[in-house]
C-alpha positions in Angstrom: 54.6 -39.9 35.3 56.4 -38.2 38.1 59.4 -36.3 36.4 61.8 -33.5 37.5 61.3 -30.0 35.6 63.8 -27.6 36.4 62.8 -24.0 36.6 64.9 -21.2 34.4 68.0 -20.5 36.8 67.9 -23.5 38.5 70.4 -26.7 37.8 71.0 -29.7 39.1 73.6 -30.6 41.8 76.1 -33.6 40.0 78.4 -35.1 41.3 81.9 -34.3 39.2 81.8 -34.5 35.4 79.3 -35.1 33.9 77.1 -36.9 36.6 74.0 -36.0 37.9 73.5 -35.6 41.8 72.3 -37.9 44.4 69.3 -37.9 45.6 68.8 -36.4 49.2 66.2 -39.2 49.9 68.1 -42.3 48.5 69.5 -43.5 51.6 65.8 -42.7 53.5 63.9 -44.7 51.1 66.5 -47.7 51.1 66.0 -48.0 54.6 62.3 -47.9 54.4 62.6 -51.0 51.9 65.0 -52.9 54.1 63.0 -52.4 56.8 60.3 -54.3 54.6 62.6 -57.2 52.5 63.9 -57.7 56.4 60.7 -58.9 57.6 59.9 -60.7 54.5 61.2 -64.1 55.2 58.3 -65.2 57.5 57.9 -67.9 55.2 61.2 -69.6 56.9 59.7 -69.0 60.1 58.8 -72.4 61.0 61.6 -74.4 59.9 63.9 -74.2 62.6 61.3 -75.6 65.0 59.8 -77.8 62.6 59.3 -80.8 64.9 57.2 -78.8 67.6 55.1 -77.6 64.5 54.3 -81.2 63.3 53.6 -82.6 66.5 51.3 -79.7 68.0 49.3 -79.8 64.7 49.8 -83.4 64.2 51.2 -82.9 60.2 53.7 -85.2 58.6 57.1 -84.5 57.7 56.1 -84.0 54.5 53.7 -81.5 55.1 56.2 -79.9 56.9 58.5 -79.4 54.3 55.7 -77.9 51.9 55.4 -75.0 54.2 59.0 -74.0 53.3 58.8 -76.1 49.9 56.0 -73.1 48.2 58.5 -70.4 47.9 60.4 -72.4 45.5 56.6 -73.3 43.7 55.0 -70.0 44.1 58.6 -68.1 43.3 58.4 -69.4 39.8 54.6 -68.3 38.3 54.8 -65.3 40.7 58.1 -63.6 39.8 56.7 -63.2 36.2 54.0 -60.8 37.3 56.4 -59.2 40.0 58.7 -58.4 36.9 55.5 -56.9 35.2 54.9 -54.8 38.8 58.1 -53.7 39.1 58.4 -52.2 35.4 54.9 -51.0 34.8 53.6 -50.1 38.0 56.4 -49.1 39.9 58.4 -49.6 43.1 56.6 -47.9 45.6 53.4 -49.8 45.0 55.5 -53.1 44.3 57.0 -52.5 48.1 53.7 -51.5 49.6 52.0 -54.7 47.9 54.6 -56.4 49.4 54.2 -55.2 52.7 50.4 -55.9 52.7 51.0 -59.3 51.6 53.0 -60.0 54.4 51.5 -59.0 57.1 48.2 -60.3 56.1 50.0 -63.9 55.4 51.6 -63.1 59.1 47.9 -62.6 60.2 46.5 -65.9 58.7 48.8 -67.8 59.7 47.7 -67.2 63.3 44.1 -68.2 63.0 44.4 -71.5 64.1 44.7 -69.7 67.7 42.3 -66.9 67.5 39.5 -68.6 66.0 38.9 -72.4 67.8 36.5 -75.3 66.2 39.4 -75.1 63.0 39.0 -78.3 61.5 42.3 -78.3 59.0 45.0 -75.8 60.3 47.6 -76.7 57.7 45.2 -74.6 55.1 45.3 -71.7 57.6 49.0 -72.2 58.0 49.8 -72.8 53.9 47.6 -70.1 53.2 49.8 -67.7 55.4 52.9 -68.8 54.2 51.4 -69.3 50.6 51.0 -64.9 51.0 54.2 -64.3 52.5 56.0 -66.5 49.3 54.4 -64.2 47.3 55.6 -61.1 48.8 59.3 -62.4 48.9 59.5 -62.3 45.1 58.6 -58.5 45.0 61.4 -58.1 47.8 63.9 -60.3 45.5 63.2 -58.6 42.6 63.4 -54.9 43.6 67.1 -53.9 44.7 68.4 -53.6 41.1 65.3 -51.2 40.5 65.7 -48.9 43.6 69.3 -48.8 42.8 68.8 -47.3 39.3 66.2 -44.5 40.3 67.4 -43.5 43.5 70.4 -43.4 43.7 73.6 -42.2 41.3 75.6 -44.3 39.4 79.1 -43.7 41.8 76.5 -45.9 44.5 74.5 -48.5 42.9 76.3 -51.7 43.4 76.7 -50.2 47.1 72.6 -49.6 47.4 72.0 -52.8 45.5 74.4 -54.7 48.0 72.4 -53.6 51.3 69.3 -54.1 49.6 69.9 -57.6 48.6 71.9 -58.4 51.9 68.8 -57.5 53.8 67.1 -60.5 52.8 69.6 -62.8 54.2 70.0 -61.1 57.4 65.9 -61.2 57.9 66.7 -65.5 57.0 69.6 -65.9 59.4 67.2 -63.5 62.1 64.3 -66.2 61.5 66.3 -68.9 62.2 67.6 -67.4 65.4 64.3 -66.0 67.0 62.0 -69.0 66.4 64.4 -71.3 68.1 64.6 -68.6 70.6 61.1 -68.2 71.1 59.5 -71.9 71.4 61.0 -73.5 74.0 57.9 -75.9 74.0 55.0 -76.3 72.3 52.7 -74.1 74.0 54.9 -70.9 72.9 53.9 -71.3 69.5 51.1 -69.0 69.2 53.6 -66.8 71.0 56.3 -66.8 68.4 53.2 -66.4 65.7 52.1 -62.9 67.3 55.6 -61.5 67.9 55.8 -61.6 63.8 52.8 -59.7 63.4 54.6 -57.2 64.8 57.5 -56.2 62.5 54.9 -56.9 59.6 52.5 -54.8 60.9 54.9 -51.7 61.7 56.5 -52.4 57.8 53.2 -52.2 56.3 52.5 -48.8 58.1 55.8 -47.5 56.8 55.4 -48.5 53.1 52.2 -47.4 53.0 52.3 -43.7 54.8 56.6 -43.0 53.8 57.1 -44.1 50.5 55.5 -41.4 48.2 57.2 -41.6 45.2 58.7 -44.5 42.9 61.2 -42.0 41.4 62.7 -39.3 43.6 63.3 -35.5 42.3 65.5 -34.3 41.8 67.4 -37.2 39.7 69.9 -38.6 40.8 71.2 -39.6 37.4 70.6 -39.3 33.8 68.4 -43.1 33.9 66.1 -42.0 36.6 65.3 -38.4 34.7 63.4 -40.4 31.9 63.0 -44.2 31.3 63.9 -45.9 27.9 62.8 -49.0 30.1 61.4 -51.2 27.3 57.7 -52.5 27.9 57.1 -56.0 29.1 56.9 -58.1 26.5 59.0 -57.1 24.0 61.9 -56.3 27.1 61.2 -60.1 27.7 62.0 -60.4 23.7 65.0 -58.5 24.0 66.8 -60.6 27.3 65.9 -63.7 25.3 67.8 -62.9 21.9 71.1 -61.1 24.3 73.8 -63.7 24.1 75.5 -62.0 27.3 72.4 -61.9 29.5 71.6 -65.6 28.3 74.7 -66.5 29.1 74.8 -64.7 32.7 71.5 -65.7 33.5 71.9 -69.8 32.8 75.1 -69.3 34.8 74.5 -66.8 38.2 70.8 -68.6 38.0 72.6 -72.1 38.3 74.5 -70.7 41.3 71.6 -69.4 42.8 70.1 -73.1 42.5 72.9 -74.6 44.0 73.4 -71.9 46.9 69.1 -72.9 47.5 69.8 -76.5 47.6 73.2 -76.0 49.5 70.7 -74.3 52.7 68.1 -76.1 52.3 70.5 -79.6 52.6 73.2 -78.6 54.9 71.4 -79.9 57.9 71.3 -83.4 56.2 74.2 -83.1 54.3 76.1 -82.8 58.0 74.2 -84.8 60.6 75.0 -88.0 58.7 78.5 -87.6 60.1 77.7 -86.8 63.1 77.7 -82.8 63.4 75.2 -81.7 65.9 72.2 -79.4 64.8 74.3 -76.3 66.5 76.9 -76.8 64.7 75.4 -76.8 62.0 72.9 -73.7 62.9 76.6 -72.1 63.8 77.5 -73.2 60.0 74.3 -71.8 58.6 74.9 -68.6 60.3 78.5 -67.8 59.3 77.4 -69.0 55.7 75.0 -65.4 55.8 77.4 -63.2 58.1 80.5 -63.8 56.2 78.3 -63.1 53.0 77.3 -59.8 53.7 80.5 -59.2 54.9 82.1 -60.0 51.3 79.1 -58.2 49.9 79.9 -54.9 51.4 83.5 -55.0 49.9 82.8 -55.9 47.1 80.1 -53.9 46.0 82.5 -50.5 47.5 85.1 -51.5 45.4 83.0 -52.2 42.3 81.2 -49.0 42.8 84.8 -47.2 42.6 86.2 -49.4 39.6 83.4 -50.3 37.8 84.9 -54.0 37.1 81.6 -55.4 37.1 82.7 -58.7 34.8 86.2 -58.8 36.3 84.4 -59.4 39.9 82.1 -61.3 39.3 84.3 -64.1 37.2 86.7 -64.1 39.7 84.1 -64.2 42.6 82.1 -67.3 41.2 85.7 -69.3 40.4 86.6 -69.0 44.1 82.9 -69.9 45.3 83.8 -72.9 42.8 87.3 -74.6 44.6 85.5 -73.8 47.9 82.5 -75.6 47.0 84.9 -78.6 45.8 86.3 -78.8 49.5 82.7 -78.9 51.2 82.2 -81.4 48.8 85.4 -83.2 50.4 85.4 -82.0 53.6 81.7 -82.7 54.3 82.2 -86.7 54.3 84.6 -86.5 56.6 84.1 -86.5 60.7 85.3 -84.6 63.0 86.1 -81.3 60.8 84.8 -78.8 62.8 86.7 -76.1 62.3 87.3 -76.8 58.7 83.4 -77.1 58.0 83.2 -73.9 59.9 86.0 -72.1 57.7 84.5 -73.8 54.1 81.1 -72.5 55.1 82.6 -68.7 55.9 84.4 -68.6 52.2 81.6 -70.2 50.6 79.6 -67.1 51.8 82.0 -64.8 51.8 82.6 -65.4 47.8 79.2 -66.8 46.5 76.9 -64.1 48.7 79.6 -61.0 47.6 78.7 -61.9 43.8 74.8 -61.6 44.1 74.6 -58.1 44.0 77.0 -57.7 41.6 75.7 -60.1 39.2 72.4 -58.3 39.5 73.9 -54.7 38.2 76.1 -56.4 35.5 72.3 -57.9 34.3 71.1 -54.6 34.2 74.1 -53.0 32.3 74.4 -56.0 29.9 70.3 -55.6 29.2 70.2 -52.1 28.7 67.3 -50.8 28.4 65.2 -53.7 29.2 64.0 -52.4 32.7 65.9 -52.9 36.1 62.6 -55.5 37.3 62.7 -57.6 34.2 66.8 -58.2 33.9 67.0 -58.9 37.4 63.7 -61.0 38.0 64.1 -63.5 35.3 67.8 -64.1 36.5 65.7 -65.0 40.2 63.0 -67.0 38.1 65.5 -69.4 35.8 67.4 -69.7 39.5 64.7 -70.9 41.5 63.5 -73.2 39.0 67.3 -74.4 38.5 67.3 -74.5 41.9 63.8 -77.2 42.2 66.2 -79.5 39.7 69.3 -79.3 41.3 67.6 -80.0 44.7 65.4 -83.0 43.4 68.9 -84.6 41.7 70.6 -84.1 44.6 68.3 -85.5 46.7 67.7 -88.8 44.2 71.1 -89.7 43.7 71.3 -90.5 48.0 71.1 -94.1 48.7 70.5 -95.8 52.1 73.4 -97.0 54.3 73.0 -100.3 56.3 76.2 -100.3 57.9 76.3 -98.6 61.3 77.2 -94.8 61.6 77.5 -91.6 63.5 74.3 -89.9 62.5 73.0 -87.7 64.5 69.6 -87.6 62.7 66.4 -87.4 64.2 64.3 -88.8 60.8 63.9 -92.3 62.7 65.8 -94.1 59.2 68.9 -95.2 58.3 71.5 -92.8 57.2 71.9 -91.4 53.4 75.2 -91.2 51.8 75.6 -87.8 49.7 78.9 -88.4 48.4 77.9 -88.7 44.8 75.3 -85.3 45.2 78.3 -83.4 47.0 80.6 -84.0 44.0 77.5 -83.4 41.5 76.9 -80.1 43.3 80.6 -79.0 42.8 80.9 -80.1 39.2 77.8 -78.1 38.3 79.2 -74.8 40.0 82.4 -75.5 38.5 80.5 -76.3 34.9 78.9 -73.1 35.4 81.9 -70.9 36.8 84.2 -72.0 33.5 81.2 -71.0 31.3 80.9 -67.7 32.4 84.4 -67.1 32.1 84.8 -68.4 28.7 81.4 -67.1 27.1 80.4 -64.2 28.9 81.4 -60.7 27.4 79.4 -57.0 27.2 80.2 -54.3 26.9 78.4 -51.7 30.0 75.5 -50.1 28.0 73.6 -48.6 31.1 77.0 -46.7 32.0 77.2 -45.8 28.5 73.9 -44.4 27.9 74.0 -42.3 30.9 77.9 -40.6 30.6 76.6 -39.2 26.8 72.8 -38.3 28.8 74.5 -36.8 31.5 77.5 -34.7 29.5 74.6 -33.8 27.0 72.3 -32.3 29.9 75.3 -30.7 31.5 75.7 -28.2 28.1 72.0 -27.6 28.1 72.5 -26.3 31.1 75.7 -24.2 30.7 74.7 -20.5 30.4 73.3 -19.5 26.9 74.5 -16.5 25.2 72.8 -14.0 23.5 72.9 -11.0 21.1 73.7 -7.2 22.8 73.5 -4.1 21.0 76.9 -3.2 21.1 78.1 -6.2 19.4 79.5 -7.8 22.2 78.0 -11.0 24.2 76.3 -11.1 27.0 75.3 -14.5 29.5 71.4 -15.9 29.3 70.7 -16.9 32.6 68.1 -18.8 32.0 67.4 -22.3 29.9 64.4 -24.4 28.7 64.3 -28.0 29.9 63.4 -30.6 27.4 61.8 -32.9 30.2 58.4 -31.2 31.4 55.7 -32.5 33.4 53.0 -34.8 32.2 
């Protein structure tokens, strides 16, 4: 284990108080990371020019959606052993897994092209996006865990926020180049190379820049030596915690609903007519404006510490806006209030993510940073495979004519029932939190009696003089060593 040993005359630089110091390296090794979660959702990579896909390789619909369908499937199996990676192994092999995993999916997928007499190029093309689902949970899983080790505790939510926020941005940059890069269907092995690319370059920085899991010195009194439970019995622990049950049923129902909310919106809109820009234009503010309310957020969180306070009041407002889409969205002709429903949505649901993530670390304290946060991810992406699949079977047919503007060749669905479901749920979940969730901040506690406690065994010592008087020690013994 890679620990910090301080030498007799040395100390640690902290930060007021009682705190320990930043780490010099922090910020370096976050951006290394979101350099990696950035180019990590390849998997969405085909979706925005899904039509060209199925007709140049001759696949269904349905086959279609499978190829953006098996990150919900392989999230859920997957992010167990990702929460057993990121505690037991570490992050920098977790990240540089990661990295390999998606470049080689990025490479498979392109096989089709470089290798002719391919029989079955949905295999090839599963296959690739099967590797790069794989590597998204590691990427999903990790912010909480960087936060914790790298950086001090005056910066968490901020590292946590830019670290979870990356993901989005690398989803609303996928849904911008591919459209930008088939304009036919002969530009698709095109768009296929350019994403080898950034995966390639990613890997290569993983594997040759990130050295360490844990950076020396510490930048707090957590990252000096883990009380991190081990896997199983941390599992134990989440399971019996009334707070973190309670958080996790709720924030992991939101992330369901926020996954079913993207993955629907298209034909949630164009049944009233809304044209695919607008609704790209929708999409896109829905990511901006979150990162947006991420970012100030997470700096005033950092400062306060009101980790409950923000995050009950951020998932009540995400709950009346998500009762006017629900309104708004069966109306025609609502452009600008669609456009302005979609900017709040994101700008309160997306600014609670990373919040929500630290308060699951301080209420789970000291089950490790990978296992509080990952299970939260797990229960939401299976929450998220229910929602979508009620949602989806409460539509019904319309005969009478409409306004649709979609291109499935049937008649219309009505999603007024599943709108209003949708709402109720966040709203069910939004008052539960509220009412049932309460914790006290163990990980902040922990850490202000480790830090004040290694702060006096590093004051100067005194010691015995001849005279009778005292005189300073300058030097100390550090009970963390080497191993």
């Amino acid at each position: 284990m890679s620990v910090w040993v301080s030498k007799p005359g040395s100390h640690w630089p902290h930060h007021g108080g009682c705190g320990l110091g930043p780490a010099p390296t922090g910020w370096l090794c976050l951006g290394q990371w979101v350099a990696v979660a950035s180019v990590a959702p390849l998997w969405l990579s085909f979706a925005p020019v899904a039509d060209m896909i199925a007709h140049h390789f001759l696949l269904s619909t349905e086959q279609i959606n499978w190829l953006s369908r098996v990150y919900f499937v392989a999230s859920i199996p997957s992010g167990v052993v990702a929460i057993w990676v990121l505690d037991s192994v570490g992050l920098r092999w977790a990240t540089i897994v990661c990295a390999w995993l998606n470049f080689a999916g990025s490479v498979f997928r392109t096989l089709p092209f470089m290798v002719g007499g391919i029989q079955d190029p949905f295999a090839f093309l599963m296959g690739g996006q099967s590797l790069c689902a794989l590597a998204q949970t590691l990427v999903v899983f990790s912010p909480a865990k960087l936060a914790a080790l790298w950086f001090p505790e005056h910066q968490r939510a901020t590292a946590n926020m830019i670290g979870t926020m990356s993901n989005p941005l690398g989803i609303l940059v996928a849904n911008l180049l591919s459209p930008a890069l088939v304009k036919k269907e002969e530009d698709i092995p095109l768009m296929l190379g350019i994403y080898i690319i950034p995966a390639g370059i990613t890997c290569l920085l993983a594997t040759a820049c990130l050295l360490e899991s844990v950076p020396p010195p510490p930048p707090s009194a957590r990252a000096i030596h883990s009380t991190s439970e081990k896997f199983l019995d941390g599992l134990k622990l989440l399971l019996c915690n009334r707070a973190y049950v309670v958080l996790a049923v709720c924030f992991g129902g939101g992330i369901g609903i926020f996954s079913s909310f993207s993955a629907l919106l298209e034909q949630v809109l164009c049944v009233r007519g809304y044209s695919n820009e607008f609704i790209g234009l929708c999409g896109a503010l829905f990511i901006v404006f979150g990162v947006l309310g991420a970012l100030v957020l997470s700096l005033y969180v950092d400062r306060t510490k009101l980790f409950t306070e923000a995050v009950k009041i951020g998932f009540c407002l995400t709950s009346v806006v998500c009762v006017a889409f629900a309104l708004v969205s069966q109306l025609q002709g609502q452009t600008l209030a669609l456009a302005a429903i979609c900017s709040l949505l994101g700008l309160f649901g997306f600014a609670v993510a990373p919040i929500a993530m630290e308060l699951a670390v301080e209420c789970s304290f000291p089950v490790g940073e990978g296992a509080a946060a990952g299970l939260i991810f797990v229960l939401g992406q299976a929450e998220g495979v229910l929602i979508m699949v009620l949602l989806t079977a409460l539509t019904v047919r319309r005969a009478e004519p409409s306004v649709s503007t979609c291109q499935d060749g049937q008649g219309p669905l009505d999603w007024r029932v599943s709108m209003l479901l949708m709402a109720g749920l966040c709203t069910l979940f939004s008052c539960f939190l509220v009412l049932f969730f309460h914790t006290p901040y163990r990980r902040l506690q922990a850490e202000a009696s480790a830090s004040c406690s290694i702060q006096e065994d590093m004051s100067p010592a005194t010691v015995d003089r001849g005279d009778g008087g005292r005189a300073p020690h300058s030097s100390f013994s550090s009970p963390w060593v080497s191993t």
